[in-house]
mmCIF file of the N, C-alpha and C atoms, coordinates in Angstrom:
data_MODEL
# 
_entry.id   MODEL 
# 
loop_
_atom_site.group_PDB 
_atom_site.id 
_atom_site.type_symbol 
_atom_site.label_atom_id 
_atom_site.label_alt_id 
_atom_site.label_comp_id 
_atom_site.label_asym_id 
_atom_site.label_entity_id 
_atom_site.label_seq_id 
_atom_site.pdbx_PDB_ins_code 
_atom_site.Cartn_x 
_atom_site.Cartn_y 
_atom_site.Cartn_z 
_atom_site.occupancy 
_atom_site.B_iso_or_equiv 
_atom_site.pdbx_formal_charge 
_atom_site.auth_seq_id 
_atom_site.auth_comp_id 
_atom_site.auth_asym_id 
_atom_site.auth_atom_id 
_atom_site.pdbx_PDB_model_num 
ATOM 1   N N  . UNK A 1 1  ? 10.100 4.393  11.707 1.00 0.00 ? 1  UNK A N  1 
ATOM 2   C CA . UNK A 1 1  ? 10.649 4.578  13.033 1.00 0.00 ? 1  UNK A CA 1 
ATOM 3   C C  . UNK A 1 1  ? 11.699 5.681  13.040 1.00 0.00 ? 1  UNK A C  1 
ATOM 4   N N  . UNK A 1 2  ? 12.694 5.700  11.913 1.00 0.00 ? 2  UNK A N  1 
ATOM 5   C CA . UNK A 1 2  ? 13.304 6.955  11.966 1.00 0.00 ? 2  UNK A CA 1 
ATOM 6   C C  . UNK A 1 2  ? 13.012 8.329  12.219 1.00 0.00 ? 2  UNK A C  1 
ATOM 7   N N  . UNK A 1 3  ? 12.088 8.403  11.788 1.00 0.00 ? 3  UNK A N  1 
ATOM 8   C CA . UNK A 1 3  ? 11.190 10.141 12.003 1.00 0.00 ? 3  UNK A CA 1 
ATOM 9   C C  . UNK A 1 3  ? 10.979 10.022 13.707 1.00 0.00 ? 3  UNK A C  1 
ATOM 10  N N  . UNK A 1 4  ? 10.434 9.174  14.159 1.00 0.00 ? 4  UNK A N  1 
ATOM 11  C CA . UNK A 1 4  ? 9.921  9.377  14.929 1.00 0.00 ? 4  UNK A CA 1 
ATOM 12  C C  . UNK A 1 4  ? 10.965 9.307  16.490 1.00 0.00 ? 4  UNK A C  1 
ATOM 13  N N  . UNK A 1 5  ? 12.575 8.545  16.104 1.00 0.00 ? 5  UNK A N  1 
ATOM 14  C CA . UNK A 1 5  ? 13.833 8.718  16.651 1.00 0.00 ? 5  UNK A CA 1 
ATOM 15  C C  . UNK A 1 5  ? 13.952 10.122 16.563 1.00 0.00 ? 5  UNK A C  1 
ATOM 16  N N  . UNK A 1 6  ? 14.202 10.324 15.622 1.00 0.00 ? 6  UNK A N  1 
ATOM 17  C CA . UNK A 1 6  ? 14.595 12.050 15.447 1.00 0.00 ? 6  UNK A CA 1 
ATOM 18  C C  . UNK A 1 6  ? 13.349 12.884 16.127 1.00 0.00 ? 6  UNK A C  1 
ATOM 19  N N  . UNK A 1 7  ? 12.755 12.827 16.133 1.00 0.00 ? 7  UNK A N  1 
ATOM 20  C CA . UNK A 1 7  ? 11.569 13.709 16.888 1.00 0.00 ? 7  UNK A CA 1 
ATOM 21  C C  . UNK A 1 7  ? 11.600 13.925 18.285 1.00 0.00 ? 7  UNK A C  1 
ATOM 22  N N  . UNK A 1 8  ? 11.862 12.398 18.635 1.00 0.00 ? 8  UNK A N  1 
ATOM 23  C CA . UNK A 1 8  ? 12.082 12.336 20.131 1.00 0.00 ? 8  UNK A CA 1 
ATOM 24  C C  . UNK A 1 8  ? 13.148 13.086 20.594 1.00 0.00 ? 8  UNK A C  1 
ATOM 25  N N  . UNK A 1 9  ? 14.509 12.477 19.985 1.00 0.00 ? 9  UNK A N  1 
ATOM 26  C CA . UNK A 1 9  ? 15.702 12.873 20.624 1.00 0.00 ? 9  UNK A CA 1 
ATOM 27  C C  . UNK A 1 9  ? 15.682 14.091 20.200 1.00 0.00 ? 9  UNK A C  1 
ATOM 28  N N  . UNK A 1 10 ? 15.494 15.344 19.120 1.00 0.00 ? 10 UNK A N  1 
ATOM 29  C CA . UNK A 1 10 ? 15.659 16.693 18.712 1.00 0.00 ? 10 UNK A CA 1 
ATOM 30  C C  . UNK A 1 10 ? 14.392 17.184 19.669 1.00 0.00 ? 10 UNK A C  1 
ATOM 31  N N  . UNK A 1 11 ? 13.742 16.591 20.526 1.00 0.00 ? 11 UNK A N  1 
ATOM 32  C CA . UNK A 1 11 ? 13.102 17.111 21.410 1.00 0.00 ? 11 UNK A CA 1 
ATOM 33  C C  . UNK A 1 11 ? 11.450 17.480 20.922 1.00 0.00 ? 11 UNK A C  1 
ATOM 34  N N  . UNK A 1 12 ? 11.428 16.925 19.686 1.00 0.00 ? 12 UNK A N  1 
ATOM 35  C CA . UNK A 1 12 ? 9.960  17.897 18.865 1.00 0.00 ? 12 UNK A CA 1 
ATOM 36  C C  . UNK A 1 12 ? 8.951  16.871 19.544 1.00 0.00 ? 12 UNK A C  1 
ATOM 37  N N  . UNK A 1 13 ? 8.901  16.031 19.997 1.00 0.00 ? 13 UNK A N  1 
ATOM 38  C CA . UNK A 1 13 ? 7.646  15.841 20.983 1.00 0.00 ? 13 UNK A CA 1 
ATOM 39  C C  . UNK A 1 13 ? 7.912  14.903 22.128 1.00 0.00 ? 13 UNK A C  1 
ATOM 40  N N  . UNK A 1 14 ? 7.317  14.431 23.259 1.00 0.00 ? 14 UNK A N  1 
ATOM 41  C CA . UNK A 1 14 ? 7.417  14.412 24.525 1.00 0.00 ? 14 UNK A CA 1 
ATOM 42  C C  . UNK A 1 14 ? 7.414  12.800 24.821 1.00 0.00 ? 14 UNK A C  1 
ATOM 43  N N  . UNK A 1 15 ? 7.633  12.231 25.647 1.00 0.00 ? 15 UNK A N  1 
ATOM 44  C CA . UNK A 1 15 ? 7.263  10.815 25.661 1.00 0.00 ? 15 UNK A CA 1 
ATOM 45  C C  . UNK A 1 15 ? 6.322  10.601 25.417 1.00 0.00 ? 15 UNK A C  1 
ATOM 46  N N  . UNK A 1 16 ? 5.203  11.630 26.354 1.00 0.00 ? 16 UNK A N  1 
ATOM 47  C CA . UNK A 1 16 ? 3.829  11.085 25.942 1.00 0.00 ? 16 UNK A CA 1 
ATOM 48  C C  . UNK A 1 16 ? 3.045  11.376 24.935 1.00 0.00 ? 16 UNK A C  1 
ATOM 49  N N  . UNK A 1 17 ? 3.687  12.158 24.268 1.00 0.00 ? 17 UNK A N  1 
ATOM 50  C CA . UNK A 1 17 ? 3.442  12.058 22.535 1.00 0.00 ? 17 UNK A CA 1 
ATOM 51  C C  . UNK A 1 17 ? 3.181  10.729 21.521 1.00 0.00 ? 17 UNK A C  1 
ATOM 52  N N  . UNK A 1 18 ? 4.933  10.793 22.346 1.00 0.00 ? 18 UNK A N  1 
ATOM 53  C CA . UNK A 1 18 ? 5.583  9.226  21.373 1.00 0.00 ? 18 UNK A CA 1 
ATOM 54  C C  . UNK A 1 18 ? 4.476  8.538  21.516 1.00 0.00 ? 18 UNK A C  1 
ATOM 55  N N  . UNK A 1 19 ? 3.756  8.194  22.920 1.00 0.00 ? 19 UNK A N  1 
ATOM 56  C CA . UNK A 1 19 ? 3.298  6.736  23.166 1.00 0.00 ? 19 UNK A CA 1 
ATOM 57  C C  . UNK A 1 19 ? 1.787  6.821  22.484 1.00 0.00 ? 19 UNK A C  1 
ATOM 58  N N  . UNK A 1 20 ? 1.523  8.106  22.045 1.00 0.00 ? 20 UNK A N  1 
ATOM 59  C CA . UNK A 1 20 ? 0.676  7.961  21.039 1.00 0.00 ? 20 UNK A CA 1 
ATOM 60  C C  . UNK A 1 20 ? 0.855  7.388  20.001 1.00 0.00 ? 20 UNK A C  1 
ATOM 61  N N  . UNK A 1 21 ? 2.155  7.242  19.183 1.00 0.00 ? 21 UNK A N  1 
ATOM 62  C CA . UNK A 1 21 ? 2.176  6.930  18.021 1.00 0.00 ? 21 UNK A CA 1 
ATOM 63  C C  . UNK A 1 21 ? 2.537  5.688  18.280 1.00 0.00 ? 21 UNK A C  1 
ATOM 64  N N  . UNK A 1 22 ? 2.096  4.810  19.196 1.00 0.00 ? 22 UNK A N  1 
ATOM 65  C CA . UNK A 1 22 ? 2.599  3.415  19.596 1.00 0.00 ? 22 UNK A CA 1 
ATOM 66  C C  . UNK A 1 22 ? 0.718  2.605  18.689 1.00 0.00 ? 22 UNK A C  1 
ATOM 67  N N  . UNK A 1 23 ? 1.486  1.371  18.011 1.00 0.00 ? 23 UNK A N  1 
ATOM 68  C CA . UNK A 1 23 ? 0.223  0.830  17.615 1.00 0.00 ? 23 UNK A CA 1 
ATOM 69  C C  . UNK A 1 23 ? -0.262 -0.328 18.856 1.00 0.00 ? 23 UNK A C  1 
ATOM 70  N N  . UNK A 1 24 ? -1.480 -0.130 19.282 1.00 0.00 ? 24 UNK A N  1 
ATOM 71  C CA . UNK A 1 24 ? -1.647 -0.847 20.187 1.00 0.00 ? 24 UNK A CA 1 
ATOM 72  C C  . UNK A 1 24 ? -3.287 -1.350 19.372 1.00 0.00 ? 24 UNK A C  1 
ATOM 73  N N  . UNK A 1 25 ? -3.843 -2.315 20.481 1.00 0.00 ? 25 UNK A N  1 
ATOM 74  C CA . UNK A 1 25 ? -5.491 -2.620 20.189 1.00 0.00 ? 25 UNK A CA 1 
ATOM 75  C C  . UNK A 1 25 ? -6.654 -1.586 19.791 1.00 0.00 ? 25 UNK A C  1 
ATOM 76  N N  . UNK A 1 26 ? -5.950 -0.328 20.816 1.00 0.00 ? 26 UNK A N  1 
ATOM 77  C CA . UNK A 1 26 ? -6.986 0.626  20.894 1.00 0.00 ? 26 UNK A CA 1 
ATOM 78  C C  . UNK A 1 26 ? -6.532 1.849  19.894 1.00 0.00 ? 26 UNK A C  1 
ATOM 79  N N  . UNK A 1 27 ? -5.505 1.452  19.201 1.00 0.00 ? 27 UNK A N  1 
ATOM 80  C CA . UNK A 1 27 ? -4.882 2.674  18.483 1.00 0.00 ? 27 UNK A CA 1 
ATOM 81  C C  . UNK A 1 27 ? -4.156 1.477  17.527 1.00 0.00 ? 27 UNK A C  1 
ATOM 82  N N  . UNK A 1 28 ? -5.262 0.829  16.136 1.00 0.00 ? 28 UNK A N  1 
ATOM 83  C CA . UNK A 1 28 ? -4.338 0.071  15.267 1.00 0.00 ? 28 UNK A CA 1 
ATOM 84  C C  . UNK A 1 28 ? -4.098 0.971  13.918 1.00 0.00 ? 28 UNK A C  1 
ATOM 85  N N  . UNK A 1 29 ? -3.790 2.263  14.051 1.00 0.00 ? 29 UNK A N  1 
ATOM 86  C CA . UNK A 1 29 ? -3.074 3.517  12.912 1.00 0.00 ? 29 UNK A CA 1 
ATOM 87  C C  . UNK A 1 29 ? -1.763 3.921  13.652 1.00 0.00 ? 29 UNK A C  1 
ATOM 88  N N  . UNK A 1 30 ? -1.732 3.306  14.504 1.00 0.00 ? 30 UNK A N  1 
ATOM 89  C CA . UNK A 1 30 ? -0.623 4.098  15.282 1.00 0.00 ? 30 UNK A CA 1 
ATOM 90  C C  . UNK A 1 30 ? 1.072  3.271  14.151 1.00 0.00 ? 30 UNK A C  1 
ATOM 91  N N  . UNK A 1 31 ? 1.977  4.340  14.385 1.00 0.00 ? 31 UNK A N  1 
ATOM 92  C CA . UNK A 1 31 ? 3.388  4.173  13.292 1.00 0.00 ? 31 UNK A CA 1 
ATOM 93  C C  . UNK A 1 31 ? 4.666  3.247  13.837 1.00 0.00 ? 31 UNK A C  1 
ATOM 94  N N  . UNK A 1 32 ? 4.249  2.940  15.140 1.00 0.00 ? 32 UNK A N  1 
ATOM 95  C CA . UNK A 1 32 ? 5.551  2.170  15.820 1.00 0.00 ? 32 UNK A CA 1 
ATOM 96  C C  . UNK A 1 32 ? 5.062  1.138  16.555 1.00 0.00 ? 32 UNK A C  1 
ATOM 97  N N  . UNK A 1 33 ? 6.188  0.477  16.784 1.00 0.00 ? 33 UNK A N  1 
ATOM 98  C CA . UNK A 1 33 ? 5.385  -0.798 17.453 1.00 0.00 ? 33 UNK A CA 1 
ATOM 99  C C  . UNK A 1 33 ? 5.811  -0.553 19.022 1.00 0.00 ? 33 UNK A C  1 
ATOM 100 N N  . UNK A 1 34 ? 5.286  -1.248 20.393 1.00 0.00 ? 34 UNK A N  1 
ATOM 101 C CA . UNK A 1 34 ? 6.081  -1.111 21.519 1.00 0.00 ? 34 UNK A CA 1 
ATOM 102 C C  . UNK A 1 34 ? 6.933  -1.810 21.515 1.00 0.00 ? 34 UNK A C  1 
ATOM 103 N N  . UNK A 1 35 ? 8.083  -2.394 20.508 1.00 0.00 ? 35 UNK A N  1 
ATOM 104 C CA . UNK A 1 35 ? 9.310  -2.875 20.596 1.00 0.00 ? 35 UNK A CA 1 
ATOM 105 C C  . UNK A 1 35 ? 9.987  -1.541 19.850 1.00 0.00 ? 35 UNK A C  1 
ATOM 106 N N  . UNK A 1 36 ? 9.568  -0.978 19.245 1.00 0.00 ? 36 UNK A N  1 
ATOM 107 C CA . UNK A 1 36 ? 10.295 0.364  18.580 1.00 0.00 ? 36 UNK A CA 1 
ATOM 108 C C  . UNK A 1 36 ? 9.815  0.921  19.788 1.00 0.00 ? 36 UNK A C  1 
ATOM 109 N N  . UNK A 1 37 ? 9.445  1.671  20.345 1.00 0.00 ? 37 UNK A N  1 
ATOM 110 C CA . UNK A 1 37 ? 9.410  2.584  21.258 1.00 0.00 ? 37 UNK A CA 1 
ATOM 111 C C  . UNK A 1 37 ? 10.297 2.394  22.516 1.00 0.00 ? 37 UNK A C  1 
ATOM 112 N N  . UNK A 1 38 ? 10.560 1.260  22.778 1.00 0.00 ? 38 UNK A N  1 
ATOM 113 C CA . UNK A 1 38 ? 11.079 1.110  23.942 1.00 0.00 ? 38 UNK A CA 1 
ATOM 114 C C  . UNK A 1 38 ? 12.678 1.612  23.715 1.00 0.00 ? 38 UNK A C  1 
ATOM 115 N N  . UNK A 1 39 ? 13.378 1.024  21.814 1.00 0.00 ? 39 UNK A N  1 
ATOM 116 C CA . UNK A 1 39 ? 14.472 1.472  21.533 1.00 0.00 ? 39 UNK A CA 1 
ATOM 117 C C  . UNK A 1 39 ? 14.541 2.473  21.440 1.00 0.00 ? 39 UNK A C  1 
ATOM 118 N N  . UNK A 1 40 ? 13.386 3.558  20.967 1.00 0.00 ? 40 UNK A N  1 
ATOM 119 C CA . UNK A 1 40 ? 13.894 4.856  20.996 1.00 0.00 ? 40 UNK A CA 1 
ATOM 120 C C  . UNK A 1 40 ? 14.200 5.810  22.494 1.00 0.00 ? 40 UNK A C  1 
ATOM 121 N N  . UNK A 1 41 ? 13.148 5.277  23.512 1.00 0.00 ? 41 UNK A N  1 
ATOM 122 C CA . UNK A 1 41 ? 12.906 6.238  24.302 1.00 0.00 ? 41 UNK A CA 1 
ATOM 123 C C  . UNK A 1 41 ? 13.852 5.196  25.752 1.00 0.00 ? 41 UNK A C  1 
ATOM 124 N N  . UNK A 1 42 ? 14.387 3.961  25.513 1.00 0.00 ? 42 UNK A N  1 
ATOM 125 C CA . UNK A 1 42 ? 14.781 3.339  26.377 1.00 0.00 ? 42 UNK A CA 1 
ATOM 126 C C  . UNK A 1 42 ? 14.046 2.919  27.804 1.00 0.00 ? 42 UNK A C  1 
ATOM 127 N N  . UNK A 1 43 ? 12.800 3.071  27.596 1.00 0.00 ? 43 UNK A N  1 
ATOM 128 C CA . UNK A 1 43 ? 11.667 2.993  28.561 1.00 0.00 ? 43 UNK A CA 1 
ATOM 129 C C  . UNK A 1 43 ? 10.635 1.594  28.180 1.00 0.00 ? 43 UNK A C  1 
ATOM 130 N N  . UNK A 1 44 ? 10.653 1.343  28.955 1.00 0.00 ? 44 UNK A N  1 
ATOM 131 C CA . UNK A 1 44 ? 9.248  0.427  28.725 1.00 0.00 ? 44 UNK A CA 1 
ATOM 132 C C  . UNK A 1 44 ? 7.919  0.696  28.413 1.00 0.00 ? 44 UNK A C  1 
ATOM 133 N N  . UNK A 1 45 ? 7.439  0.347  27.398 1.00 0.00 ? 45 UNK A N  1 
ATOM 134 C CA . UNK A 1 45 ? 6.028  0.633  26.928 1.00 0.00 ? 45 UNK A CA 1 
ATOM 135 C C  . UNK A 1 45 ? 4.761  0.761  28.127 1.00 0.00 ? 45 UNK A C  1 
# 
Protein backbone atom coordinates (compact mmCIF):
# COMPACT_ATOMS: atom_id res chain seq x y z
CA UNK A 1 0.00 0.00 0.00
CA UNK A 2 2.84 2.35 0.49
CA UNK A 3 3.90 2.65 -3.17
CA UNK A 4 0.80 3.07 -4.14
CA UNK A 5 0.14 6.23 -1.26
CA UNK A 6 3.07 7.77 -2.72
CA UNK A 7 1.95 7.47 -6.28
CA UNK A 8 -1.24 8.91 -5.64
CA UNK A 9 -0.36 11.81 -3.53
CA UNK A 10 3.18 12.69 -5.75
CA UNK A 11 0.52 12.75 -8.39
CA UNK A 12 2.12 9.70 -10.65
CA UNK A 13 -1.30 8.32 -11.32
CA UNK A 14 -4.96 9.41 -11.23
CA UNK A 15 -7.81 8.08 -9.13
CA UNK A 16 -8.84 6.15 -11.81
CA UNK A 17 -5.69 4.50 -12.06
CA UNK A 18 -5.66 3.78 -8.40
CA UNK A 19 -9.04 2.01 -8.70
CA UNK A 20 -7.40 -0.25 -10.96
CA UNK A 21 -5.10 -1.49 -8.60
CA UNK A 22 -8.10 -2.16 -6.24
CA UNK A 23 -8.52 -6.14 -5.79
CA UNK A 24 -11.98 -6.78 -6.50
CA UNK A 25 -13.97 -10.19 -8.03
CA UNK A 26 -13.24 -9.09 -11.42
CA UNK A 27 -9.64 -8.01 -10.83
CA UNK A 28 -8.28 -10.80 -8.05
CA UNK A 29 -4.22 -9.52 -9.00
CA UNK A 30 -5.15 -6.30 -8.13
CA UNK A 31 -2.41 -4.77 -4.93
CA UNK A 32 -4.91 -2.99 -2.55
CA UNK A 33 -7.83 -3.72 -0.99
CA UNK A 34 -11.08 -1.16 -1.10
CA UNK A 35 -10.38 -0.50 2.57
CA UNK A 36 -6.78 0.69 1.49
CA UNK A 37 -8.01 2.76 -1.17
CA UNK A 38 -10.49 4.58 0.47
CA UNK A 39 -7.43 5.62 3.12
CA UNK A 40 -5.38 6.70 0.53
CA UNK A 41 -7.58 8.62 -1.77
CA UNK A 42 -10.26 9.49 1.11
CA UNK A 43 -13.06 8.52 -1.30
CA UNK A 44 -15.20 5.71 -1.32
CA UNK A 45 -14.53 2.72 -3.39
Amino acid sequence: MAFWNIAYKSKWVTIDQLRLAVKTESNPFGDITPEEFEQITGQEF
